[in-house]
matplotlib code that plots the C-alpha trace (Angstrom):
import matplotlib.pyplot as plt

x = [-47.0, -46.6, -42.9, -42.9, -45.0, -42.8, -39.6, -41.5, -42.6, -39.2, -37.4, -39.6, -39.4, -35.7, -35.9, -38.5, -35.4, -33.5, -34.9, -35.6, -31.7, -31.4, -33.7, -32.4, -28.6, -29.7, -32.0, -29.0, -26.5, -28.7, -27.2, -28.7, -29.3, -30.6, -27.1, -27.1, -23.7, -24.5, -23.3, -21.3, -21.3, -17.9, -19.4, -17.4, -15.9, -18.6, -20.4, -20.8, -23.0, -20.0, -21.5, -20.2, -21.5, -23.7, -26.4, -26.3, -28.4, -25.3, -25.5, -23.8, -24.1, -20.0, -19.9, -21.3, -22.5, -26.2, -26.9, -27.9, -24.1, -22.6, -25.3, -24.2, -20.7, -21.1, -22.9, -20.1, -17.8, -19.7, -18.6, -14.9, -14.8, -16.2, -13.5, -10.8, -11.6, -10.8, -8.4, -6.5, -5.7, -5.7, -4.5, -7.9, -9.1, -8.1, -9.2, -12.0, -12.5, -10.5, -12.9, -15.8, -14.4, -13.1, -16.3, -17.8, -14.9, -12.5, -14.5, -13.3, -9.7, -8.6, -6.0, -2.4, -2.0, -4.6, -7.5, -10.7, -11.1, -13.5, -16.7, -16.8, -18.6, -20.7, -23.8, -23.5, -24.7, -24.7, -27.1, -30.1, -32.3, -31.6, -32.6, -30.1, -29.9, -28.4, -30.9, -30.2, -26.3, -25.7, -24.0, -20.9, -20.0, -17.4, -15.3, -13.6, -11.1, -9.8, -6.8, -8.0, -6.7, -9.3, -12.0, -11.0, -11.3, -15.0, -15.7, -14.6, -16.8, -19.6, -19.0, -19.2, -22.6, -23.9, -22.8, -24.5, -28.0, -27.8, -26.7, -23.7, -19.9, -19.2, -19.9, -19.3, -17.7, -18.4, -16.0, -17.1, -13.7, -12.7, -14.2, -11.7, -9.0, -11.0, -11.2, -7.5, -6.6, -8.9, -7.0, -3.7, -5.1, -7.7, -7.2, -9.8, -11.3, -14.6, -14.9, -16.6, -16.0, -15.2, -15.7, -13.4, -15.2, -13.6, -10.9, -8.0, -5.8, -2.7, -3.9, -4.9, -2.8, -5.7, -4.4, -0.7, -0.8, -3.0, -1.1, 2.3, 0.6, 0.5, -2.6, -2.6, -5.6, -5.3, -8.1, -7.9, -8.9, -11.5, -12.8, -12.9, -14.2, -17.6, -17.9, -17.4, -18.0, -20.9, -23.2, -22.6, -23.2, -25.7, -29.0, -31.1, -31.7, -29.2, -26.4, -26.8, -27.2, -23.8, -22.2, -23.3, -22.3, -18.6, -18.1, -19.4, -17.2, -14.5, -15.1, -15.5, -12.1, -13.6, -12.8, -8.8, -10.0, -11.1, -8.9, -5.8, -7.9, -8.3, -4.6, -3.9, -5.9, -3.8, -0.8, -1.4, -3.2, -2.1, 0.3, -2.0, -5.0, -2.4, -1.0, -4.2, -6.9, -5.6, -2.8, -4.6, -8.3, -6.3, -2.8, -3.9, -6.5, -5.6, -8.1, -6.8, -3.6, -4.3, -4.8, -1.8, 0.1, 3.9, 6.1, 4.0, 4.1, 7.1, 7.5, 3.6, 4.8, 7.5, 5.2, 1.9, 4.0, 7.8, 11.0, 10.8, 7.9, 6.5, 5.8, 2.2, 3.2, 5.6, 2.2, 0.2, 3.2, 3.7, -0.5, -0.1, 3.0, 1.8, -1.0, 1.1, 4.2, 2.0, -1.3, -1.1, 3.1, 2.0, -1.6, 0.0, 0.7, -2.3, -4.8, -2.7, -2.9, -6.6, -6.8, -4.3, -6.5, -9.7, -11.6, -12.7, -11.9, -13.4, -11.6, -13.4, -11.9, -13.4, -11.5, -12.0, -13.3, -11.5, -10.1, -11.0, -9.2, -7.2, -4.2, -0.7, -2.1, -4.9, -4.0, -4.0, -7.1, -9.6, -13.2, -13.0, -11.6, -9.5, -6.1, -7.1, -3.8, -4.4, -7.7, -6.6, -3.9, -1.1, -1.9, -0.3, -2.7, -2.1, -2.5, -6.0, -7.2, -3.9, -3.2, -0.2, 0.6, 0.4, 4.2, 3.5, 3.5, 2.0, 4.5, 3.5, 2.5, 0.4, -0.9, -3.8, -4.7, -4.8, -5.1, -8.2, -9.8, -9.1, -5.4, -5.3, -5.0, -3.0, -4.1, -1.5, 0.8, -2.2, -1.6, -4.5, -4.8, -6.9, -9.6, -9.4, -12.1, -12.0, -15.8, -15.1, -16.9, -17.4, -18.0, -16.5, -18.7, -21.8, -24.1, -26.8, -28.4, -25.8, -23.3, -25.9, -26.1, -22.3, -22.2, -25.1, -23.2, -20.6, -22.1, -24.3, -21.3, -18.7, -18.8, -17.6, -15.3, -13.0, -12.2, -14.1, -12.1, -12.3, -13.0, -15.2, -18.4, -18.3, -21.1, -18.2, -15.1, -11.8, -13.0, -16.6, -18.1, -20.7, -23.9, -25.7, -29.0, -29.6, -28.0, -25.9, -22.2, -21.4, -18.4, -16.2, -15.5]
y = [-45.8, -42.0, -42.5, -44.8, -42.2, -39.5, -41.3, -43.0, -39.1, -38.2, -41.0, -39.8, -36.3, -37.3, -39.3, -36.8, -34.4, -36.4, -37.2, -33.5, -33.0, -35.7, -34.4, -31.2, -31.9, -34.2, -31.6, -29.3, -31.8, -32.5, -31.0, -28.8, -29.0, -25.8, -24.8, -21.4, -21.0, -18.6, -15.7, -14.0, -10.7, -9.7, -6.1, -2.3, -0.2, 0.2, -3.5, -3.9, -1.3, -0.6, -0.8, 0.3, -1.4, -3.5, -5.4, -3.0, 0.6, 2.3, 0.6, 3.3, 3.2, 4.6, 3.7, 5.2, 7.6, 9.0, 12.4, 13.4, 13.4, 15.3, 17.8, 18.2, 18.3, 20.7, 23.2, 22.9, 23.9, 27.1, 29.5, 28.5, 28.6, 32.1, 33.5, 32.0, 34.3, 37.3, 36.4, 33.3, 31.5, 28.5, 26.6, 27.6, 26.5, 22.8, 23.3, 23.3, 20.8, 17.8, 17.1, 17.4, 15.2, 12.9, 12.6, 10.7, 9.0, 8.5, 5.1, 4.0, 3.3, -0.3, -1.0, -1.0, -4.5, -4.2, -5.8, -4.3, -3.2, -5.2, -2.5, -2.4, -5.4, -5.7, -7.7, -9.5, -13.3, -16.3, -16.6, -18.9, -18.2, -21.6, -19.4, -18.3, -17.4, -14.4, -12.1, -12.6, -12.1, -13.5, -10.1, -10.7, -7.6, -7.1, -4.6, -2.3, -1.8, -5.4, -7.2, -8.4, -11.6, -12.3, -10.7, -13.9, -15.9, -14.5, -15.1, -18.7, -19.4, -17.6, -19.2, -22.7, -21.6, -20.3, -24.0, -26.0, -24.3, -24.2, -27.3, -26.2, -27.2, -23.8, -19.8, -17.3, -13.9, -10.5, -8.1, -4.4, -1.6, -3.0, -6.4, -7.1, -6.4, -9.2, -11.4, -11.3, -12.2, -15.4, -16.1, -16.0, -18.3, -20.4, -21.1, -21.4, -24.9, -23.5, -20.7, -21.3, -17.3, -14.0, -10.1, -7.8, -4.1, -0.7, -2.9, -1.7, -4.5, -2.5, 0.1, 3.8, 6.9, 8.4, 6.2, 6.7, 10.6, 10.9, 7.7, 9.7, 13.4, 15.0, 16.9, 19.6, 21.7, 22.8, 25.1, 23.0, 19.8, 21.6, 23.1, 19.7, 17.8, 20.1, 20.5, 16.4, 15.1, 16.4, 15.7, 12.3, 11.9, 14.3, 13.9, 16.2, 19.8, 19.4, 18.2, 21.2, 23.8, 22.9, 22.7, 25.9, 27.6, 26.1, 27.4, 30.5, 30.9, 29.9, 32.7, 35.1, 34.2, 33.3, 29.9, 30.9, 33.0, 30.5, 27.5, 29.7, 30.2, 26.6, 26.1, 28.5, 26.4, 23.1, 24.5, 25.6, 22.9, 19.5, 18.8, 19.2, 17.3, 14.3, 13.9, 14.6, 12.9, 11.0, 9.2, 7.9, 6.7, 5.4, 4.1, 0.4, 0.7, -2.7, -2.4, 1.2, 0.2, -2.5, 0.5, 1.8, 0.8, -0.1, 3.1, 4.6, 1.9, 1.8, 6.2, 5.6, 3.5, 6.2, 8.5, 7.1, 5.2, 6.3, 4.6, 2.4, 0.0, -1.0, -4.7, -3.9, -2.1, -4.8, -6.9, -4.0, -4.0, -8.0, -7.9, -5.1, -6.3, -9.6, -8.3, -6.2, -8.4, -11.4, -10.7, -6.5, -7.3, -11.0, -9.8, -10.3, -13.9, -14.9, -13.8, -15.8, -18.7, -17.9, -17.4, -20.8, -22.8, -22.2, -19.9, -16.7, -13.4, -10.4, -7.1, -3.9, -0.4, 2.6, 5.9, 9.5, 11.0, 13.4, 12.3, 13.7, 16.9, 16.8, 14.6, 15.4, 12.9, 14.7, 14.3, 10.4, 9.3, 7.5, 6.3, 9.3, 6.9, 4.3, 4.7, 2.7, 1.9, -0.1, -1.1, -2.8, -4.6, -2.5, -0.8, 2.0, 5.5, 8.9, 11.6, 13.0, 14.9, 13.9, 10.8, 8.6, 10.3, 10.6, 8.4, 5.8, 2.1, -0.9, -2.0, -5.9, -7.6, -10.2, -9.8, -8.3, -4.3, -3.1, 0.5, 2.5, 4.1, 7.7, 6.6, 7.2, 3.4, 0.4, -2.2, -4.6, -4.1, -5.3, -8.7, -10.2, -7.8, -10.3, -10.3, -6.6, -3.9, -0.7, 1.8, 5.7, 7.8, 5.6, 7.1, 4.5, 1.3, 3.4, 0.9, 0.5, -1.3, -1.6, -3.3, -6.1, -6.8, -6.9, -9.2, -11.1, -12.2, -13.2, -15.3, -17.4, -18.2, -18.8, -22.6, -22.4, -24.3, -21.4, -18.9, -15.4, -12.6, -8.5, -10.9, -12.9, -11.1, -7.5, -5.6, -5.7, -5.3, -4.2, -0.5, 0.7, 3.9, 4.6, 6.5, 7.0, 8.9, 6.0, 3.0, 1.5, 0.3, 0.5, 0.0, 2.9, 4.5]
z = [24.8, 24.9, 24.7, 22.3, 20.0, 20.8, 19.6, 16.4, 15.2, 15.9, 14.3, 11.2, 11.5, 10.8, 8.0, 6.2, 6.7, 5.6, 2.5, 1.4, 2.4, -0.4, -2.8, -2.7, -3.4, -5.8, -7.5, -7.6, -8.7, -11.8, -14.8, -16.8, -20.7, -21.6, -23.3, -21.9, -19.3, -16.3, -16.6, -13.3, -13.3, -11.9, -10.6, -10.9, -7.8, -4.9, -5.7, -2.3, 0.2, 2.9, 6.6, 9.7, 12.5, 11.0, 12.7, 16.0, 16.9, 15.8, 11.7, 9.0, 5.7, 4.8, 0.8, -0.6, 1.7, 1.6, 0.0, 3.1, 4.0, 0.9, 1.6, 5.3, 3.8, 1.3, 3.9, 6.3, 3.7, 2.6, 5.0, 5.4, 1.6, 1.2, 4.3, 2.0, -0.8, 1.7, 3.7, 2.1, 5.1, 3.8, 7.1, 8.2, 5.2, 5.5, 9.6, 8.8, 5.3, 7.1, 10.0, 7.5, 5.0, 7.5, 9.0, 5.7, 4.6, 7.5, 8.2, 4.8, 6.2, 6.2, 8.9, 8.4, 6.9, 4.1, 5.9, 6.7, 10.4, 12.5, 12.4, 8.8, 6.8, 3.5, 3.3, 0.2, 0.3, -2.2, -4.8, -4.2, -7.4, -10.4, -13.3, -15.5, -19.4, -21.7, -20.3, -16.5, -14.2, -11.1, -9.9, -7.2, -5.4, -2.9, -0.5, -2.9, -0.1, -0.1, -1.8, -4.9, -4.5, -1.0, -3.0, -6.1, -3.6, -2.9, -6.2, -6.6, -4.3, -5.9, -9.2, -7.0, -5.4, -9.4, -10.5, -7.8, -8.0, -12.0, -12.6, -15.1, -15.1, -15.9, -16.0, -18.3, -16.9, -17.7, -15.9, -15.6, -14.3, -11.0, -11.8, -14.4, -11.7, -9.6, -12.6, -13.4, -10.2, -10.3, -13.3, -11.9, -8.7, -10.4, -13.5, -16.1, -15.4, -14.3, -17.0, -20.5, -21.7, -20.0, -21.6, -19.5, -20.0, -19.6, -17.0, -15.6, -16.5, -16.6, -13.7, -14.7, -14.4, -12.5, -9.7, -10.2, -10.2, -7.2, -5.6, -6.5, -5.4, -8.6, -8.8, -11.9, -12.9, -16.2, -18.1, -21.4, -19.7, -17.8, -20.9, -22.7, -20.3, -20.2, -23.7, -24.3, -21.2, -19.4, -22.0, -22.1, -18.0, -17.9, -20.8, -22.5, -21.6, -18.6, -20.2, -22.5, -20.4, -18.6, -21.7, -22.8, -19.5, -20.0, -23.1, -21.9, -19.2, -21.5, -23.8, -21.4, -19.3, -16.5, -16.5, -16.6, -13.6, -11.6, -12.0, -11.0, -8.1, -7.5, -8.6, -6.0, -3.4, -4.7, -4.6, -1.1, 0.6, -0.8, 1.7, 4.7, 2.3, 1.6, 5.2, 7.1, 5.0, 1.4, 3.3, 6.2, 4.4, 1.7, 2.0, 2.7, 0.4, -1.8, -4.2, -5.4, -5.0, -7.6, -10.5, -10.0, -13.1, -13.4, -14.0, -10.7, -8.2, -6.7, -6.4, -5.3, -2.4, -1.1, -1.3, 0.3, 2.6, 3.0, 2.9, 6.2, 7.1, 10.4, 10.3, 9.7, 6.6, 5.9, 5.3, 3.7, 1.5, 0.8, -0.2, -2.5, -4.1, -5.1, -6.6, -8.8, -9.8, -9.9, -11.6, -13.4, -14.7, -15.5, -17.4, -21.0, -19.9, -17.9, -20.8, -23.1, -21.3, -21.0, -25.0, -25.8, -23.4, -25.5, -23.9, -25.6, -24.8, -24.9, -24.2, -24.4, -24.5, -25.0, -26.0, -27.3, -24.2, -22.0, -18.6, -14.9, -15.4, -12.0, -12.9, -14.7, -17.2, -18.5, -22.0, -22.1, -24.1, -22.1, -21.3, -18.6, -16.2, -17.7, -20.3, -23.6, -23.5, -19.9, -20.7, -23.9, -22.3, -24.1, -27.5, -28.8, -28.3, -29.9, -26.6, -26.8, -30.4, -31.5, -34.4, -34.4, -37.5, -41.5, -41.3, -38.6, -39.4, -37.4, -35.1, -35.0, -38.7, -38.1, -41.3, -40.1, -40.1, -36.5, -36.8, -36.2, -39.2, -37.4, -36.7, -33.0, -32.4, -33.1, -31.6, -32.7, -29.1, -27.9, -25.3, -27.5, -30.6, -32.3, -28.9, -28.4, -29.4, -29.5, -28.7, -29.9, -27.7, -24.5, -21.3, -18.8, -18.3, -20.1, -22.0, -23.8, -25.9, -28.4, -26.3, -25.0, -28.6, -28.9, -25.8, -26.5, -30.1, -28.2, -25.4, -28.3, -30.3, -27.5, -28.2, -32.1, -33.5, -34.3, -31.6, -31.8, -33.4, -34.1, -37.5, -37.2, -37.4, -40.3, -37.6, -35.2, -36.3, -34.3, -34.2, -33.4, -32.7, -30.3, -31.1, -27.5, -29.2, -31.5, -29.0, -31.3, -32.0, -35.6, -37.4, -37.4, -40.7]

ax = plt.figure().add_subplot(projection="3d")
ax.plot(x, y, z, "-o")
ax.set_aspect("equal")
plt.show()
C-alpha cells in the first residue's frame, strides 16, 4: 500500500507540473491588446559589467573598473610624472605608466581571433518581468569587446524572450551610440519581421573619426580644441557651480598662456612616447577589439588595419580579420541600403544626431563637428557638415532637391545627403547620448504615432521639425530658428 501511495503522489506531483508548465506557456503565448509595442533598449558602450573570473574567490570587476583602481593608478603615476619634468626620460616614463595601466585594462584584451578569452564573462540574463509600456525598456546590454554581429545575435534572442513574456508580435527599438552599431547589424542578419519602429540616437552608423585617428595613431593636441572644449564642453558634463569654475579656470589659463605652455608639454610627452604607448599597451588590449573596430569609418579602415595589425596575418589574425571585415563591408558600407530597406518596408525611422559641440581634443580630427563623440556627418548617416564654428557658406546650394528644404537655419547642415533625409533630425548643442526631458517627449511622439497611416517625417509634426536646438536649463527641444 505504501508503494502504491508513493507512486500515486508521484504520478500527481507530475501532472500538477505538468499542468503549470501548460499554464504558463499558454499564459505567455496569449497576446496582448494593450497597443503599446515593448520597447528594447539596445544599450551604449559598457552595457554590460565586464568580469574576470566570475563566479570564483578570484571575481574582478575589469569594465569599468572601480574608482578604487583609477585612484591606485593615478597615485602610481605621481612620482614618475613629476621625475619627467626634470629629467625627461621619457623611457622611464612609459616604464613605469605601462605596468600601471596594464594592470586595469590589460584584462580587457580579447584573443587574437576576436573572441573573448575564457576568464572574462558578463552577467547579463533574459528578461522575466511582462510589463511593458512608453514609460518602461527592456535594456539589452552586451560585451563591448565582441563582434557586433554575435552581440545581434544576443539580441534576437532578447527580442524573442521580450515577445514571449509580453505577449506582442513585435518590439520597438531604441538604439543609444554603440547600440545603433548592434542594431544595424540585426538589420543586415534579421530583417525587420520582428520590429514595429526603431530611433537610432547619437549612433555611429558610419563609424567616428575618434576611432580612425587613434585606430591609424594620429594623436594631436592642439590648444584651440583644448580651449574650446572647456569653455563648451565642461559645462555641459559637469552642472552648476562646478562646471563653472572649470570653465573659468580654462579661460584663465588661456589668457594667461599657460595653457600654450602646457600642451607643448604634453605634445612633447606624445611626440615622445606614442610609439612605446601603441606597441606596449593600445595594440595589445585593443587590436581584436571588434566592437571598436566597428567605429572605424571607411577612408580609415584599411590604413587602421596595417597599422594596428601589419601587413602579414597569422591564421588567428586571418579570423580577427574575416570578423571585422564583414562587419564593415557588410553592415557600416551597406548602412545607406539597409535603412532603406528598413524605411521602404514600412517601419519608421528615427535618426538622431546631435552637433555643435567640440570633439575630444586628442585626434587630428578635432575640428569635425560633433556630439563630443560622434561626426554628425556619421551619426546622420551621410549629411553634409560645415567643420566646427564654420557654415557651408553665404553661396552653397542643397546638393539633393527633393523639393524639400534640408538645411539648418544656421547653415552648418544639409541634411539632404542624408541616407534618409526625410527620417533624419538634427539636436544643436547635444552632448553625446545626454537627455532629458525634452527628448522623451520627442520619442514619446514618435512611439504613439508609429502605427499611422503615413510614415513619420522631420514634417510631420511643426514642434519638431528637421532642426532642433537643445536648451539643458529649461529641458526642452525646440525648433531651431
Amino acid at each position: 500500500m505504501k508503494k502504491i501511495a508513493k507512486s500515486t503522489i508521484s504520478i500527481l506531483l507530475v501532472l500538477v507540473l505538468s499542468f503549470s508548465v501548460v499554464l504558463q506557456t499558454t499564459a505567455a503565448a496569449s497576446k496582448c491588446d494593450c497597443g503599446e509595442e515593448p520597447i528594447v533598449y539596445v544599450a551604449a558602450l559598457g552595457s554590460a559589467t565586464l568580469y574576470k573570473d566570475a563566479g570564483t574567490a578570484d571575481e574582478k570587476v575589469i569594465f569599468r573598473p572601480e574608482t578604487d583602481a583609477y585612484i591606485e593608478l593615478i597615485a602610481k603615476l605621481i612620482v614618475p610624472l613629476v621625475s619627467l619634468v626634470f629629467t625627461k626620460d621619457y623611457d622611464a616614463f612609459i616604464d613605469a605608466v605601462i605596468p600601471a595601466a596594464m594592470g586595469i585594462f590589460g584584462s580587457l584584451a580579447n584573443a587574437p581571433d576576436g573572441t573573448s578569452t575564457p576568464d572574462v564573462t558578463t552577467k547579463e540574463e533574459l528578461p522575466t518581468d511582462p510589463q511593458h509600456g512608453l514609460d518602461y525598456s527592456y535594456y539589452y546590454g552586451y560585451d563591448f569587446r565582441a563582434d557586433p554581429v554575435a552581440s545581434a545575435e544576443g539580441l534576437d534572442a532578447f527580442i524573442d524572450r521580450v515577445i514571449e513574456i509580453t505577449g506582442h508580435d513585435k518590439v520597438r527599438l531604441k538604439a543609444s551610440s554603440m547600440g545603433g552599431v548592434v542594431t544595424m547589424a540585426y538589420l543586415e542578419k534579421y530583417g525587420t519581421e520582428k520590429i514595429k519602429s526603431i530611433i537610432f540616437q547619437c549612433c555611429p552608423i558610419k563609424g567616428t573619426a575618434l576611432a580612425g585617428d587613434l585606430y591609424c595613431g594620429n594623436l594631436v593636441i592642439e590648444e584651440e580644441a583644448v580651449y574650446r572644449y572647456g569653455m563648451y564642453d565642461l559645462p555641459l558634463l559637469v552642472d552648476g557651480v562646478g562646471g563653472k569654475i572649470l570653465t573659468t579656470l580654462v579661460d584663465i589659463l588661456y589668457k594667461t598662456g599657460v595653457l600654450g605652455m602646457l600642451i607643448d608639454v604634453i605634445d612633447e610627452v606624445l611626440v615622445n612616447c606614442r610609439d612605446r604607448v601603441y606597441d606596449e599597451m593600445l595594440i595589445p588590449v585593443f587590436k581584436a577589439n571588434c566592437g571598436l573596430w566597428s567605429f572605424v569609418p571607411d577612408e580609415y579602415y584599411e590604413n587602421a588595419k596595417r597599422f594596428m595589425l601589419g601587413a602579414l596575418y597569422d591564421e588567428e589574425t586571418a579570423k580577427l580579420v574575416e570578423r571585422i571585415d564583414y562587419y564593415h563591408y557588410n553592415v557600416q558600407n551597406r548602412a545607406d541600403e539597409i535603412l532603406n530597406s528598413v524605411v521602404d518596408s514600412g517601419i519608421p525611422v528615427m535618426i538622431l544626431a546631435a552637433y555643435n559641440v567640440q570633439r575630444t581634443p586628442i585626434i587630428s580630427t578635432w575640428k569635425n563637428d560633433s556630439d563630443e563623440t560622434v561626426d554628425t556627418k556619421y551619426a546622420s548617416v551621410g549629411a553634409t557638415v560645415a567643420l566646427l564654428g564654420e557654415t557651408l557658406g553665404d553661396k552653397y546650394v542643397q546638393k539633393v532637391n527633393d523639393g524639400h528644404n534640408h538645411i539648418s537655419p544656421d547653415n552648418k547642415i544639409d541634411a539632404s545627403t542624408c541616407a534618409l533625409p526625410e527620417n533624419t533630425w538634427f539636436v544643436k548643442d547635444m552632448l553625446h547620448c545626454t537627455t532629458h526631458d525634452g527628448h522623451g517627449g520627442l520619442y514619446n511622439w514618435f512611439f504613439e504615432n508609429d502605427d499611422s497611416a503615413e510614415m513619420l517625417t522631420v514634417h510631420s509634426n511643426p514642434a519638431y521639425p528637421q532642426f532642433l536646438q537643445n536648451n539643458i536649463s529649461e529641458q526642452t527641444l525646440t525648433p531651431l530658428k
